[in-house]
Phi, psi and omega in degrees: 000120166247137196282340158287122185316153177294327200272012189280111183320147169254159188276080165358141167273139165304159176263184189278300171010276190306305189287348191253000160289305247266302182289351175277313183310261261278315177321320247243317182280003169271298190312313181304331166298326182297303181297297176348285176322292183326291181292359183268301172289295206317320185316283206281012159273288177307006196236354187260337190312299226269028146273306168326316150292315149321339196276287156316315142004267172333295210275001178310311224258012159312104162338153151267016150308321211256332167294314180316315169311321191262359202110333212255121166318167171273328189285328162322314181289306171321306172298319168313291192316312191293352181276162183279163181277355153234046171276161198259000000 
């Protein structure tokens, strides 16, 4: 039994037009994912530099009171400070 009536219009089937929009959108929201991702790590990459540098920073501009605390030599700091920011 169908809940559609017999006198009722049928629905044409898509056409391939129509079915080859449908598959260029969903390709189109694959790419857009891609780029997201893509631009979501560069974000959280550049965004780790610039703690790093900070960091360094921080620890260039440490007293040798305040090294003494952490532990840390001033040639020790001096070598930290001198890498580049995006060195480990």
């Amino acid at each position: 039994m169908s809940v559609v009536s017999d006198d009722e219009p049928r629905i044409a089937p898509l056409s391939s037009q129509v079915q080859s929009i449908q598959y260029r959108a969903s390709q189109n929201s694959r790419a857009t994912l891609n780029i997201q991702t893509m631009l979501r790590s560069a974000w959280g990459r550049l965004s780790l530099w610039h703690q790093k540098r900070a960091s360094r920073r921080a620890l260039r501009d440490l007293t040798d009171d305040e090294l003494l605390d952490i532990g840390v030599t001033r040639a020790e700091a001096r070598k930290e400070a001198g890498k580049s920011f995006f060195w480990d």
